[in-house]
N, C-alpha and C positions, 0 to 999 in steps of 0.2 A: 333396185326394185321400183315397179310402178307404185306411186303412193296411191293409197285405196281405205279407204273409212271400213275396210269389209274382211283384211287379215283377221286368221283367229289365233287364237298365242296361247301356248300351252307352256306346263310347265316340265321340266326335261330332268332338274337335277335339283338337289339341296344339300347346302351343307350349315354344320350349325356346331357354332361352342358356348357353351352356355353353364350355369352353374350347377347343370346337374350331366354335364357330359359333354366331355371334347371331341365328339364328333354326331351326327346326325342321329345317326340309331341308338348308338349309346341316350342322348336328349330322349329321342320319343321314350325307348324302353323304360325310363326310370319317371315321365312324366304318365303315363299311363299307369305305373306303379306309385303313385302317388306320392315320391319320394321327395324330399326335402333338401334344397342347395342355399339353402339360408344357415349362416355361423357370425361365431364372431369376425369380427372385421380382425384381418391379418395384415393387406398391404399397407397400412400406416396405424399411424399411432392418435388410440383412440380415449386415451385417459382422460381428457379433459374435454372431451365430445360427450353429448347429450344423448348422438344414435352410436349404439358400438355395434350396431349386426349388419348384413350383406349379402344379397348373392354374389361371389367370390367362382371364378373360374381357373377353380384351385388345379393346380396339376400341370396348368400351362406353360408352356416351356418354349418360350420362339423358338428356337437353337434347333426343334424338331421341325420347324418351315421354311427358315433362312439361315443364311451367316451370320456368324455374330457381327460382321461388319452393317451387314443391313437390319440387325435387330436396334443395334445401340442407334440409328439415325434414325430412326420411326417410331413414334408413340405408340402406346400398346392398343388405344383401340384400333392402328391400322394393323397392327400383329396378327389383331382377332379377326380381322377382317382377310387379312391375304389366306390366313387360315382355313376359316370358313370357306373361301371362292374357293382356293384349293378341292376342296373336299367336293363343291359343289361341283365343279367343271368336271371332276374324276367321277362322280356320280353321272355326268349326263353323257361323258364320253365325247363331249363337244372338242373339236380339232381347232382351236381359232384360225389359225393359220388358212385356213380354206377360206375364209371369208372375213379378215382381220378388219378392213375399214367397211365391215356392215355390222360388224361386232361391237357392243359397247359396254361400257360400266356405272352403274349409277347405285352408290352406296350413300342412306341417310346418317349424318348423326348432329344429335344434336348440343352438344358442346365442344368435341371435335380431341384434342391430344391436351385439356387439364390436366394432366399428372407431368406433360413436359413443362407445362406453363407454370406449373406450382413451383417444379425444382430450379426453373429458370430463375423466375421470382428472388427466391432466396440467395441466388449466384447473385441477385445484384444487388440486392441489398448485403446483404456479407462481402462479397469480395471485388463489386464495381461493374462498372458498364463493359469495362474490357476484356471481362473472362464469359460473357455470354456466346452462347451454342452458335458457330455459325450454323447451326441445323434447326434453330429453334422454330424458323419461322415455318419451313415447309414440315414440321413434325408437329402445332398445334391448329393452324389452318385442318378445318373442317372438311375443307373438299380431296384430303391427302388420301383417306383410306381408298377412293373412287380412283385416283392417280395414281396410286404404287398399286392399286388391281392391274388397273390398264397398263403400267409400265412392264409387271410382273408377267404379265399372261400374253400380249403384245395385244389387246384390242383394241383397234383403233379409231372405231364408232363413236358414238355420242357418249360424251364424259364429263359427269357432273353429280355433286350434291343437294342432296335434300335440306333444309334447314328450317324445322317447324315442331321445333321440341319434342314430343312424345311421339309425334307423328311422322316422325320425319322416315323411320324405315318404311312406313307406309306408303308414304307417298312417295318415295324411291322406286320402288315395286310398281307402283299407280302407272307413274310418269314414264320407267321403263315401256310397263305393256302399252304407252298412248305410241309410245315409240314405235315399236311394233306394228303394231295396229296400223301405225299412217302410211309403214313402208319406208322409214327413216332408218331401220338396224332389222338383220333379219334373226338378230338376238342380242340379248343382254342379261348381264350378271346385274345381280339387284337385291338390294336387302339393306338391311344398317348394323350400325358397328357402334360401341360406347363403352369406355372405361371411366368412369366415373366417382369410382371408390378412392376417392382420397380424401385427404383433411380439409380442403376448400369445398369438394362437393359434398360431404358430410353437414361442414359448416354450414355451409348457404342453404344446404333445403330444409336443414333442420328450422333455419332463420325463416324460410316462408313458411313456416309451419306444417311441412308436407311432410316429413318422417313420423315411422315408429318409434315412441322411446320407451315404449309401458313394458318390453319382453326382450329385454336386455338381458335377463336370464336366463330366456327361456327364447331362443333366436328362433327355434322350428315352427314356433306358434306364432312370430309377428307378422310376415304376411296373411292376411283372413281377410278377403273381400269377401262383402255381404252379410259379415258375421254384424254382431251389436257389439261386439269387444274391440274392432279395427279402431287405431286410433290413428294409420297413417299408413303411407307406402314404406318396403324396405328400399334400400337403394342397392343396386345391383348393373353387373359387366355382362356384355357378353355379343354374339356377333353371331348374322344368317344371312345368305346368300339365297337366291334362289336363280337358277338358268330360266330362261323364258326362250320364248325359240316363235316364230311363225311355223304354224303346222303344216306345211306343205315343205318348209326346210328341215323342219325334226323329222316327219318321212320321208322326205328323199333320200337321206343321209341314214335311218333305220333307225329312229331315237326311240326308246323307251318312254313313252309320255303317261305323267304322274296323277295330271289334273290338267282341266283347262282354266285361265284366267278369263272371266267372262264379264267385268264391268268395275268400274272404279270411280266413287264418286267424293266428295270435299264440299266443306260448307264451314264458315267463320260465326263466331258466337258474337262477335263483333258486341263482347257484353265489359269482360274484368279478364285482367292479366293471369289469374291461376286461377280465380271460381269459374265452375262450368254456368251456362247462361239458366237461369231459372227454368223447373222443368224440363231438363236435359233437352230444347227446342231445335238447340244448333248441331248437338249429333243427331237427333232425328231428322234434321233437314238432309244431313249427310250419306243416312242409311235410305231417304226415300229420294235422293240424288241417284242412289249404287243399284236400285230396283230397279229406276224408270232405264236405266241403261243398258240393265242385264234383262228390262223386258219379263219380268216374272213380277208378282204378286209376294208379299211377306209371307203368305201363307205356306210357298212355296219353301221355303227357308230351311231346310234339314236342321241349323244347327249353327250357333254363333259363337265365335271366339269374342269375348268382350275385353273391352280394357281393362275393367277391374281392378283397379288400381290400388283396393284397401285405403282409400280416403273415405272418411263419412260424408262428404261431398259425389265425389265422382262415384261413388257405386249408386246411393240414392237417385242421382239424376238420373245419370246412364239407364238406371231400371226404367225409368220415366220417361225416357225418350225410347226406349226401346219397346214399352206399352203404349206410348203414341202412336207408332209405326208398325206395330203387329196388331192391336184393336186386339179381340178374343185371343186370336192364334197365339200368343205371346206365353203364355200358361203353358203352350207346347213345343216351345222349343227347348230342347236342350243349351245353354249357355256353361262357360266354364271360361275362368280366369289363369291363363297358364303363370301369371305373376303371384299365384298363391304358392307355387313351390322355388320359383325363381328370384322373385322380387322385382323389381321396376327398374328395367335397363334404357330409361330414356327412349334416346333415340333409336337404339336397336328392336325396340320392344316391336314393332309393325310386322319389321324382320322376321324375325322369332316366331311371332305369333300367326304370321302367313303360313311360315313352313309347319307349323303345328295345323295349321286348318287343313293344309294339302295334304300332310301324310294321316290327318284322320280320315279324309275321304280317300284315300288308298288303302287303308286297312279297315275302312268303316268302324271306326271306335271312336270313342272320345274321351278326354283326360278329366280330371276330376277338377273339381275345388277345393284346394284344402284347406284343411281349419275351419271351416265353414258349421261351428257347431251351436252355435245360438243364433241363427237368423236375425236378421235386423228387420222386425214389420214393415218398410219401407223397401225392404228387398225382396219381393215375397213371390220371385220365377222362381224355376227348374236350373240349379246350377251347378246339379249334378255333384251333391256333396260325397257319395257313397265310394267312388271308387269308376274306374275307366266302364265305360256304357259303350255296348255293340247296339248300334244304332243303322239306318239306312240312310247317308248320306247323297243325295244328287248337289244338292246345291247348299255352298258353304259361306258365310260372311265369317270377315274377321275387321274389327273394329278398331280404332285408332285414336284419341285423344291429346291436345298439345296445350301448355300453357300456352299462354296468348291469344287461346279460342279455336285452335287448329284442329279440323272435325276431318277423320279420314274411315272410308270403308272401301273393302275389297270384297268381292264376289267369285268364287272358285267354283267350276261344274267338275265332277266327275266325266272322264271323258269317255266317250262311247263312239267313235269313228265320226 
């Protein structure tokens, strides 16, 4: 293809596993229902951990997407990930084969196969250097889930990972559609992937202070962003895919188109390692990046997927940067944290939280908040604690936040020819 500043790129197909649904429809129907995929923690042992709860993407079973020859060489976040593309490619009815080297794959995540790294770990300290995995290295490398797509499916386009903590499915997604856009793939599989529930990721975020540990008994009610009771994020798995496509290749071909991708914008807090930059300044420089691009006003805004992380940090800010950049309007938008029933899947979360934007403007609804039952005065928008809202969707943001300051937003139109 001629490269051109002026492709438009829609979105064709989604797939998604997540802790409250191993597959797409299953996710939206029970997050519109405002259902609950937070429990105790099952894949490791949590007796001398501080967090024992999780979204857990219970039910999971490689062995229904591959061999067990190719499950035991690949870490589970790429399981979730060949998964999810699966689902996604069978969703958009995309043929790679018709156009395999303009085809490509770009999945974020941001820690990458820890659950191979842990058990490696322990082979070497228990049994020596010379019983370790010759698989180990291409099964905790981060850019594997993006490689065994593309080996999997045969596309042979641009292929590469995201790596920017919380953000990184976002900007997976971002980076795909610039792809797009330029005339470099005239599609791409996109999204992120993270299995992160194990005893070192428990460990260590409990250690920056970023876990819940006050609802250990009561796991349903530990994610609550915006609430005054949140005392941290839950930690949580899971993996979304989304097909993108240039619109003149999704019609000529007859694609069913879901949404349009309509601007992607980034911006560094360039402040502290985990705090967000005072006054939430650096996602708001983010969100009025992803405006000027997509050429609309805040006002225009239909409806935001926020990060919502349930930290008393990032929800405070976040609200702050996002009343920096809406001025009045802000009072009216609908906002909603899909990590109030899932919990905080890292790097997949951008993922996840795209394809939650795009299929609320395909069925124009919106998912709720949950636990959201004492307000924090600091939090004091529309975050839709009631239950799923039928709203009129044109234009959709979904937001993205990463340790290390990594500010990401995406901008979704409803598509209208």
């Amino acid at each position: 293809m001629e490269a051109s500043p002026d492709h438009r790129v829609v979105v064709t197909g989604i797939g998604m596993m997540t802790p409250v649904g191993l597959t797409r429809e299953a996710t939206w129907s029970a997050l519109l229902a405002g259902e609950n995929g937070i429990g105790p923690v099952t894949l490791c042992d949590t007796s001398d951990l501080a967090s024992k709860v999780a979204g857990e993407v219970t039910d999971f079973d490689p062995l229904d997407y591959m061999d067990r020859k190719e499950a035991r060489r690949i870490d589970r976040f790429t399981q979730l990930a060949v998964a999810a593309s699966g689902e996604a490619l069978e969703h958009s009815g995309l043929d790679i084969s018709v156009a395999a080297d303009e085809i490509g794959v770009m999945i974020g995540s941001g820690i990458g196969g820890i659950q191979t790294l842990e058990e490696q770990f322990r082979v070497l300290f228990e049994r020596g250097p010379g019983r370790i995995s010759p698989f180990l290295v291409p099964s905790f490398i981060s850019d594997m889930a993006a490689g065994q797509v593309s080996i999997r499916y045969g596309a042979r386009g641009p292929n590469y990972n995201t790596v920017s903590a919380c953000a990184s499915g976002a900007d997976a997604i971002g980076t795909a559609f610039e792809a797009v856009r330029r005339g470099d793939a005239v599609a791409m599989l996109c999204g992120g992937t993270e299995a992160g529930v194990t005893r070192m990721g428990l460990a260590a975020f409990h250690a920056s202070r970023a876990l819940s540990t006050s609802y250990n008994d009561e796991p349903e009610h530990a994610s609550r962003p915006y609430d005054a009771g949140r005392d941290g994020f839950v930690l949580a798995e899971g993996a979304a895919t989304l097909v993108i496509e240039e619109l003149g290749f999704a019609q000529e071909r007859g694609a069913s188109i879901i949404a349009e991708v309509l601007a992607y914008g980034q911006s560094a807090d360039a402040f502290h390692v985990t705090q967000p930059s005072e006054n939430g300044e650096g996602a708001a420089r983010a969100m009025e990046v992803v405006l000027r691009h997509a050429g609309i006003g805040a006002s225009e805004v239909d409806y935001i997927n926020a990060h919502g992380t349930s930290t008393p940090l990032n929800d405070k800010f976040e609200t702050l940067s996002i009343k920096r950049v809406f001025g009045e309007s802000a009072i009216g938008v609908p906002i909603s944290s899909t990590k109030s029933m899932i919990g905080h899947t890292l790097g997949a979360c951008g993922g996840i939280e795209a394809a939650a934007t795009v299929l609320s403007i395909r069925d124009q609804r919106v998912h709720m908040t949950r636990n959201l039952v004492a307000p924090d005065p600091d939090c004091d928008l529309d975050y839709v604690p009631e239950g799923a809202r039928e709203i009129d969707v044109t234009y959709a943001m979904s937001n993205s936040l990463g340790f290390g300051g990594h500010n990401s937003s995406l901008i979704f139109r409803r598509f209208d020819g």
